[in-house]
N, C-alpha and C positions, 0 to 999 in steps of 0.2 A: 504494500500500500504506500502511495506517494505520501513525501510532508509537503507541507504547504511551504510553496516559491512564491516568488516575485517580488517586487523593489516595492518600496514604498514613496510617496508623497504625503509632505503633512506642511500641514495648514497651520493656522490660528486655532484654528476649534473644528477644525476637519481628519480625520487619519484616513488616507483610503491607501487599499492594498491588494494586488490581483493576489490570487488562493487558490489553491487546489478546492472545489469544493467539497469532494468527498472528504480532504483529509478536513477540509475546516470541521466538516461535521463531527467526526469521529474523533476528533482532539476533547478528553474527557472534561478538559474544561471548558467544553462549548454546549450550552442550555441558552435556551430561547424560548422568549414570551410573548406571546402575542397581544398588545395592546387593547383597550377597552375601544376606541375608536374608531379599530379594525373595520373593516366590510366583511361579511360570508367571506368562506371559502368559496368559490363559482367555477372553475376550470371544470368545462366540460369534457367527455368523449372525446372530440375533436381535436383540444388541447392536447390530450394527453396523449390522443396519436403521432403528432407531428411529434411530440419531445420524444417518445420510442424511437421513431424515426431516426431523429439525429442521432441518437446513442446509436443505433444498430449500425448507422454509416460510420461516424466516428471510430466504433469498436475495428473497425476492417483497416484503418489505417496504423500505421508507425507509431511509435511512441513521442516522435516531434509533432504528429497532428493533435491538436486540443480543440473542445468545441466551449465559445465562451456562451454564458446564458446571461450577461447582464451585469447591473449593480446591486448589492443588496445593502441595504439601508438600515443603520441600526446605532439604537444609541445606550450608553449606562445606563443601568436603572440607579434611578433616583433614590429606590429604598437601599440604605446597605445592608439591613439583612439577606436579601437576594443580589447573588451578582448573574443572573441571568441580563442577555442583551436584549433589550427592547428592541421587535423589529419592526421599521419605520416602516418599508417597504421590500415587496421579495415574497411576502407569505402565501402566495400564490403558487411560487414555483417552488419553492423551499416543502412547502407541503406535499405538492405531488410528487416530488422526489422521493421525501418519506415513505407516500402511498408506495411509490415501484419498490423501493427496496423493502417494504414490507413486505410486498410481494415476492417477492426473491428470497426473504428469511422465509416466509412460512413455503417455498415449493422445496424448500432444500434441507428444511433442518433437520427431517428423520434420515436422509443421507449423505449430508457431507457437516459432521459438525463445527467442522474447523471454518468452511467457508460462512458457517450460519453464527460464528461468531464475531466473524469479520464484521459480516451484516449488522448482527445486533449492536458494534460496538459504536454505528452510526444514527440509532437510534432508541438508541436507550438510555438511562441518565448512568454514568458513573457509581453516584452515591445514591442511588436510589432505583434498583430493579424494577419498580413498578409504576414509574414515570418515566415520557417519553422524554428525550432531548427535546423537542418542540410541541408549545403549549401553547394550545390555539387559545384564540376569547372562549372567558368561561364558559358561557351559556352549546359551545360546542366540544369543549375540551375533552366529557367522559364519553360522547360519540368518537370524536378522533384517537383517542387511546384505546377505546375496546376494537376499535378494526386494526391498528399497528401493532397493540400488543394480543390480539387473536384471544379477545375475554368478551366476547359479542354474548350476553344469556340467552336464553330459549327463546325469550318474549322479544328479542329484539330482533327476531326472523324477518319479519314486515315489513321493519323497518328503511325508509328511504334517508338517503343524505347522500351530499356528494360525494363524502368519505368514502361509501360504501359502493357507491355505482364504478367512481374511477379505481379503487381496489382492486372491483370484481373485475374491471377491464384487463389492468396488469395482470391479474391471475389470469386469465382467460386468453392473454398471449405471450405469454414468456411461458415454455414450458421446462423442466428439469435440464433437459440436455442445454440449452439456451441459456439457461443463467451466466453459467462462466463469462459468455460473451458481452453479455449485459452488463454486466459487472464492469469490465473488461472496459468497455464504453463508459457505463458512470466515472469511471476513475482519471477519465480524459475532459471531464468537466472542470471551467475555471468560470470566477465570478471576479468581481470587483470589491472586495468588504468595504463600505465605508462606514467610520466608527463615527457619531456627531461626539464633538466636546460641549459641557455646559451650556456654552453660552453661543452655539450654534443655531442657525435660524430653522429647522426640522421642518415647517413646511413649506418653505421655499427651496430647501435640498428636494423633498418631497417631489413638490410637484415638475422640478425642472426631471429628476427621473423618470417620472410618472409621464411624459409627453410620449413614450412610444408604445405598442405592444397596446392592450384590451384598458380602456382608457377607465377609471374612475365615474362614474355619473352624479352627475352635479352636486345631487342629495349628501352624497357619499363625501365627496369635496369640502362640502358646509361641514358635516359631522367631523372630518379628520379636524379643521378650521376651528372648529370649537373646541374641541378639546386637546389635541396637540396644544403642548407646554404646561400643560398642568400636571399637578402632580399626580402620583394613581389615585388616593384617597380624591380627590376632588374631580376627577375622571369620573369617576364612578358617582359621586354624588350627581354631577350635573347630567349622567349616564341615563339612572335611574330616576329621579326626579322629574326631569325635565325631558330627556331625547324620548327613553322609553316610552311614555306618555303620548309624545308628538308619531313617534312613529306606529302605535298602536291606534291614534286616532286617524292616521291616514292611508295607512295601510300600502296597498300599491299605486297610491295615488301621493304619494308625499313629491315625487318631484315637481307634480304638478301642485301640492299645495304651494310648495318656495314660490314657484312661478308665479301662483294668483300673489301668495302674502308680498312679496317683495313689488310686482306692478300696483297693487294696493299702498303699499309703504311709499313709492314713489312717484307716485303718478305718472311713468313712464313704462313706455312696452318692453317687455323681456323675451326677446326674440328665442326662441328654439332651431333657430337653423344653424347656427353656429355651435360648435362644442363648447361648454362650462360658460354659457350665457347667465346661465342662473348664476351659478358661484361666483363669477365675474359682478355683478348685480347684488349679491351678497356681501363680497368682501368691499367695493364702495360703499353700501350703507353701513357697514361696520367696521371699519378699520382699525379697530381696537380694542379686545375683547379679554379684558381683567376680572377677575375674580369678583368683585363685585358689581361692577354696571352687567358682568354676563348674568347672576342668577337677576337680574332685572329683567334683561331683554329675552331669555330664555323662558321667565314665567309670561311673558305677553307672548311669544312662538306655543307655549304650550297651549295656553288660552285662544290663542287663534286658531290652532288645531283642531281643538275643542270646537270651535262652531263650525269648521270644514265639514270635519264629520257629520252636522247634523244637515249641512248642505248637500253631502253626498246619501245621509239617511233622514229624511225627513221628518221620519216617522216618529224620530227622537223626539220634536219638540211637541211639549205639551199642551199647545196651544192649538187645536185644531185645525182653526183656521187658517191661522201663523204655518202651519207644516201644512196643510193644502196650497197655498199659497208658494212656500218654498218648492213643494213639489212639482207647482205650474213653472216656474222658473229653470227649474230641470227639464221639462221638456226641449229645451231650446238649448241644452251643452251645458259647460262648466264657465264660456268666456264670458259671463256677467260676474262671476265668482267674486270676483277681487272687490266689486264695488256692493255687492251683496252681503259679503264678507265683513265688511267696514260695518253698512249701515247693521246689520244684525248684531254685530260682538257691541256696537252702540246701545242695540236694544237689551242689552244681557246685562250691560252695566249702567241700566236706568239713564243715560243720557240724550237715549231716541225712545220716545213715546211710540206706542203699539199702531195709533194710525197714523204717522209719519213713517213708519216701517213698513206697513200693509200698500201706503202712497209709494212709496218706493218700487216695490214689488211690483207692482199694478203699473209704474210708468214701463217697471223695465221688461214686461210678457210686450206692451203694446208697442216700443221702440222697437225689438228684436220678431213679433209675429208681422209689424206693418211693415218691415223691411224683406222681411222675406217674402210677401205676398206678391211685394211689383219689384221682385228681381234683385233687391240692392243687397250687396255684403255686410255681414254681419260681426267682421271679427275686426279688429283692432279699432274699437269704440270704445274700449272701458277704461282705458288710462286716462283719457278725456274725459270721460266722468267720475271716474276717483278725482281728477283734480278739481274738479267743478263740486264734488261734494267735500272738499274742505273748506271750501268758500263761503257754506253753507247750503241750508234748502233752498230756496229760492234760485244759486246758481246753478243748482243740479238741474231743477226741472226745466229751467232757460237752456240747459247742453243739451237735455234730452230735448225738448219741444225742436232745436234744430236738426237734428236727425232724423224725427220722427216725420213719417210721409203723411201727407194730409189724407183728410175725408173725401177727398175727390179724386185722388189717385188711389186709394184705397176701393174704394167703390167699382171704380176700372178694373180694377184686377180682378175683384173678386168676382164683378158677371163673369169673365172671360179667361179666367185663368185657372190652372187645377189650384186645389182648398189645400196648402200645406198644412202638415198636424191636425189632420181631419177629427181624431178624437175627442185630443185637448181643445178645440175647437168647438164643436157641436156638443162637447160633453158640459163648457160651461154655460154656452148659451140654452142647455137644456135643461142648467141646474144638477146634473147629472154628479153624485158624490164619487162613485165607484167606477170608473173604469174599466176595471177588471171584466163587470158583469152584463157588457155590453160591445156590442162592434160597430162599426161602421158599413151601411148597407147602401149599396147605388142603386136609387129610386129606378132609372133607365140603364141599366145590365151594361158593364163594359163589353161583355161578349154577349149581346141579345140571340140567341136563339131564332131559328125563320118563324116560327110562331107568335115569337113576340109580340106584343100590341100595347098600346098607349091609350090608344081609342078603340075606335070599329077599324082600320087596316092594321094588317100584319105588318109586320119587319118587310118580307119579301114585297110586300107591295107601294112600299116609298119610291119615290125616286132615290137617287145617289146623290145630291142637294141636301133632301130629306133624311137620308139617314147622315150625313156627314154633320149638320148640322145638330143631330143626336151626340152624334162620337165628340163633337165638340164639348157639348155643354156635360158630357156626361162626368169627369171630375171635379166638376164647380161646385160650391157651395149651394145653389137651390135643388141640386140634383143627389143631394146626400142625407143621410139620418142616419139615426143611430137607433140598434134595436137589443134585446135580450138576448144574451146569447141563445136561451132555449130556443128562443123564434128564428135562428140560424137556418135550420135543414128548414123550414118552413118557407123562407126568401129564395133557398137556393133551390128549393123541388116548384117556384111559382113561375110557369108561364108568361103569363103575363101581367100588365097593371092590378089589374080587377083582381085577377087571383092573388097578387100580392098583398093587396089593399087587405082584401077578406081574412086573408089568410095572419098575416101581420100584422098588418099597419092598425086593424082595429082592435086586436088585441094586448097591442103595445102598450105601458104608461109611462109612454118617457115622453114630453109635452113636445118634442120638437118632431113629433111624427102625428100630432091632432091634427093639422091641416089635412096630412095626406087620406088619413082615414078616412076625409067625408069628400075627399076629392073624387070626380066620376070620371075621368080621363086625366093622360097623362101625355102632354106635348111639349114640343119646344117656348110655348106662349107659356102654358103652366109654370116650367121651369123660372123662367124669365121672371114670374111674376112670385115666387116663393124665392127665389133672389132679393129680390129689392128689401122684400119682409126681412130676411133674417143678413141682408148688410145691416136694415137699420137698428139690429141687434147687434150687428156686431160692433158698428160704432158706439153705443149704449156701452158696453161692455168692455171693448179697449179702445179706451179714450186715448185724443190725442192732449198732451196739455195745452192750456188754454195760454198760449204765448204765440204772436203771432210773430212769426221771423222766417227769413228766407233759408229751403231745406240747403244741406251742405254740401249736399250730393249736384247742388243746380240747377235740378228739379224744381220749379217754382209754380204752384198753379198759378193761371195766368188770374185768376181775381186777385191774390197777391202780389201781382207783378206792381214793381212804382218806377216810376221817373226818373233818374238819375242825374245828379249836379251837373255830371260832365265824365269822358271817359280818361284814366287815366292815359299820362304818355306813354307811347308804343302802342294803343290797341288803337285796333284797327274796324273793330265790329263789337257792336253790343250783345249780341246772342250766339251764343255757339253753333245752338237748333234751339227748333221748337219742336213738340209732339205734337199731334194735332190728330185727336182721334185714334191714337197707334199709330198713325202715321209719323215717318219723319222727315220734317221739314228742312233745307238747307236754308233756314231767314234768320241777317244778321242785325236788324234792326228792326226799329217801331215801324219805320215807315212802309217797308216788306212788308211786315208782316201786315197791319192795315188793310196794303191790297189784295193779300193771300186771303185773307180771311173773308173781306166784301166781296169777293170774285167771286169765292167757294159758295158763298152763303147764296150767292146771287142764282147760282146754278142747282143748291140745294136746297133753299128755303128761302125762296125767295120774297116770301110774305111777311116775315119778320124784317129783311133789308129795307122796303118798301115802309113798312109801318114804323120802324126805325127811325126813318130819313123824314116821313114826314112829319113826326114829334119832335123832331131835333132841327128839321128845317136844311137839311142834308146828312150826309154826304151826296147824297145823289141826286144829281139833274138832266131834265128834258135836253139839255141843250148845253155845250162850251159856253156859258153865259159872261164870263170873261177871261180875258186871258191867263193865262198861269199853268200848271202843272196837271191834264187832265189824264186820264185814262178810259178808253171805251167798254161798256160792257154789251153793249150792244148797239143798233144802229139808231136807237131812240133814246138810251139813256147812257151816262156818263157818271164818271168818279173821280170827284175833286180832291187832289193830291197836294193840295200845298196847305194844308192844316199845318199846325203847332205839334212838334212831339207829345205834348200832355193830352191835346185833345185826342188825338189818333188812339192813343190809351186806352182813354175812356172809353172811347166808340168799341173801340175792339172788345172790350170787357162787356160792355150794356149789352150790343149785340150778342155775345155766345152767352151772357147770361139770359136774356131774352128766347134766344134758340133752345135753351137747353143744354146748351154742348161747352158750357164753360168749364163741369167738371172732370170734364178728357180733354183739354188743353194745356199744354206745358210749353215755359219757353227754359234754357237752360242760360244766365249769363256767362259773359267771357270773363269776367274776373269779380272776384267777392273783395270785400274787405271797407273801410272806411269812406274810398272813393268813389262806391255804387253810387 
């Protein structure tokens, strides 16, 4: 067996040293502990095949070939009754190594016991038979000792851990005759030992290591961050008290708690495309973490944890409503979290009143369900209202009223668009408690059957108009209900209307299916017209707040369009587009738009133009009655084009609100901000 070679460099408060790593191991004064701090053990299968790997090619070469595996990181322990090394970093490979040559002691030691002492002499303590040389975190330690020292009881047959999966691997491919070789290879392994002195900075050696090879995740970064340089006794207090805690209330979601807690703490986005965005975003808001101000900001991490969890389980809170509520806000993700997060742990420490929390709640279903309904994105809005909610209430619901889409782009969507979150949807405009004990049922069958019918014709006897104009409206909101589950096989064995009606709909008592019951046909008008009924629930229901400001998105209906001072320098056009019915418009100005609008109407509705013009005494004339800026609409009448920006406004607005068609017209401006 080789002694440990190679030269050293030493620092201030640095010793590093290349090493034989077998013999580092086997040198009876080498014991190691694994820190409270630590991550799991996690080297998978796959791990542990490539490391066989290299051994078994390593083993085939000369004694001048070595294979190196890294640095391994480790500092004095702090307590002097133990002089075991603290290992900083390494326990990953340091471990699996253990596992193979466990595996190697237990294939060989009823037949060669000379080489099974060898073995043992790299994994076993000196002065203590029944402890291993390497001592994982407690909470894993008596799992890792009963697979290396082969003391596994009856009852621990079951039993899974990675310990025992990559053991049974080794065991499963190194057979007897194969050891020597093994061996053979282990003994060609070298590492880097680096020792920290005192006053060395442990997690900036840390992580400059930690940059290659199966990287740390974030969560795990914070943890090392927090407790790295304390001592073990206060490792462990702030271990137990506070980490414990925080990771038992977030379970597999704790990276994404940091995420929400820190974009909540900052009011800035914490981006996940990048590696250690989170820790990164961590260690700026804490750049200094002593003993004291830590059991401070660790009891507010535990506390915050604390209401994660009841965001992630609703059910926790005892307030029925309050957890009905949290529970609708879950339907739409975790990205309201952070701002959710704030106002709730408010409401926990009496400083946000229970309807100033329920208002919350209530803006942020209708901000996040009215975006999704006409298209717009819903994620990287909540740093903007975390910041908007330290401002206080009044500037949160000002952030929220500008993102939120109005009642007239709302309305649009909902005739003509599919109903996202059809449940949570129809389940509260139905009143509906339980979820669970109901589904969602299309009044007109996405897949009608040729029997179908609405009325007196079948499916087959539509035109192709006729039924497309079915297939359209058939995921919209007048085309949907909600029924009992028992009434399920009873929807899906119904033919047609009539038979669904009977069969269902009048045995239903969920109130958002009493229209259909007493309804005697079922058409595109029908649809249309159990639309409008349950938009004007749905406005009722998720309100927009009552702040009237331009959306951010650009989107402006056109009754809120105004006037502007002047454009700023460089632009060149005042509107981007405009909508105009779902259509989209290429008009960059008032004056555009004007004649788009009077032209259109002239051709579409032309009785509202006419009664328009002559209440207002134009825009429209018999006759070029002077000269100026006309436009022809036809060979008797004309459109006076040289009005006042403000007036053009107005007209445009009177008129589609006149027609009807004001609440499907949008224009978008070219630029926001003080100079509109």
């Amino acid at each position: 067996m080789s002694n440990a070679t190679g030269s050293s460099s030493n620092a201030t408060n640095v010793d590093a040293t290349a090493v034989n790593t077998v013999a580092w191991l086997s040198d009876p004064a080498t014991t190691i502990v694994v820190p409270v701090y630590q991550r799991q053990y996690r080297w998978d299968i796959g791990g542990c095949e490539q490391l066989l790997a290299d051994i078994r090619a390593v083993s085939e070469h000369d004694d001048r070939h070595t294979h190196f595996i890294g640095s391994i990181l480790s500092s004095v322990n702090s307590n002097p009754d133990e002089a075991a090394l603290v290992l900083i970093d390494g326990q990953q490979r340091i471990t699996t190594l253990m596992l193979l040559i466990a595996a190697l002691h237990h294939t060989v030691r009823d037949s060669d016991q000379a080489f099974a002492a060898e073995l043992e002499s790299v994994l076993v303590r000196s002065d203590d038979s029944g402890r291993t040389k390497l001592r994982p975190h407690r909470e894993w330690a008596d799992v890792f000792e009963s697979v290396v020292l082969d003391r596994r009881a009856p009852e621990d047959a079951m039993r899974e851990s990675r310990f025992d999966d990559n053991y049974a691997f080794f065991r499963s491919q190194v057979q007897a005759e194969e050891a020597p070789r093994i061996w053979r290879g282990l003994q060609k392994l070298e590492h880097v030992a680096i020792t920290l002195g005192a006053d060395a900075n442990a997690q900036q050696t840390f992580e400059s290591l930690n940059s290659t090879g199966a990287p740390l995740r974030d969560h795990e970064l914070i943890h090392n961050y927090v407790l790295m340089g304390l001592t073990h006794s206060e490792q462990i207090e702030i271990e137990e008290q506070y980490w414990l805690p925080i990771e038992e209330a977030t379970g597999e979601q704790i990276g994404t708690f940091w995420r929400h807690y820190l974009i909540m703490l900052t009011g800035r986005e914490v981006l996940i495309e990048g590696e250690r965005s989170v820790y990164d975003a961590f260690q700026r808001s804490f750049p200094r973490l002593e003993l004291p101000g830590l059991r401070e900001h660790a009891a507010e991490w535990r506390a915050f944890a604390d209401v994660y969890r009841t965001l992630l389980e609703p059910w926790r809170e005892p307030d029925a409503e309050l957890a009905r509520q949290l529970e609708y806000v879950g339907v739409f993700g975790k990205g309201m979290h952070p701002l959710v997060m704030r106002a709730y742990r408010g409401y926990r420490a009496g400083d946000v009143g229970r309807d100033e929390l329920v208002e919350v709640l209530e803006h942020v279903q209708s901000l996040l369900l009215r975006r999704r309904i006409i298209g717009l994105p819903t994620d990287r809005l909540v740093a903007r209202m975390c910041r908007a909610r330290e401002e206080g209430r009044d500037a949160l619901v000002r952030a929220i009223a500008r993102i939120t889409p109005s009642d007239e782009r709302v309305r649009v969507s909902l005739k003509f668009g599919e109903l996202p979150h059809p449940e949570y949807v129809l389940g509260r405009i139905a009143g509906v408690s339980d979820l669970q004990a109901v589904g969602v049922d299309h009044v007109f069958p996405l897949a009608p059957s040729d029997e179908w019918s609405g009325a007196e014709r079948a499916w087959t006897e539509l035109t192709e108009d006729e039924q497309n104009s079915f297939r359209a409206l058939a995921p919209t909101l007048g085309n949907l209900t909600l029924i009992e589950n028992e009434l399920a096989e009873r929807a899906f064995a119904a033919v047609t209307f009539a038979d669904k009606r009977d069969a269902v709909y009048a045995r239903s008592d969920i109130r958002i299916s009493d229209d259909l019951a007493d309804a005697d046909e079922w058409t595109t008008a029908r649809i249309a017209e159990r639309t409008e009924r349950l938009v004007a629930e749905f406005i009722r229901v998720w309100k927009r707040p009552s702040v009237v400001l331009i959306d951010d998105d650009g989107l402006t209906p056109i009754l809120d369009a105004k006037l502007r001072r002047g454009w700023p320098r460089g632009w060149q056009r005042e509107f981007e587009y405009v909508e105009y019915r779902g259509e989209h418009w290429e008009v960059y100005d008032v004056k555009y738009l004007f004649n788009r609008i009077f032209k259109r109407l002239w051709a579409d509705g032309r009785e509202y133009v006419v009664d328009y013009s002559n209440r207002r005494g134009g825009p429209i004339y018999p006759a070029k009655a002077w000269n100026g800026h006309w436009d022809e609409l036809d060979d008797e009448n004309f459109l006076y084009m040289g009005w006042d920006s403000k007036y053009m406004l107005t007209a445009v607005q009177e008129l589609l609100d006149d027609a009807g068609d004001a609440g499907e017209v949008f224009v978008k401006y070219s630029y926001i901000g003080d100079a509109m």
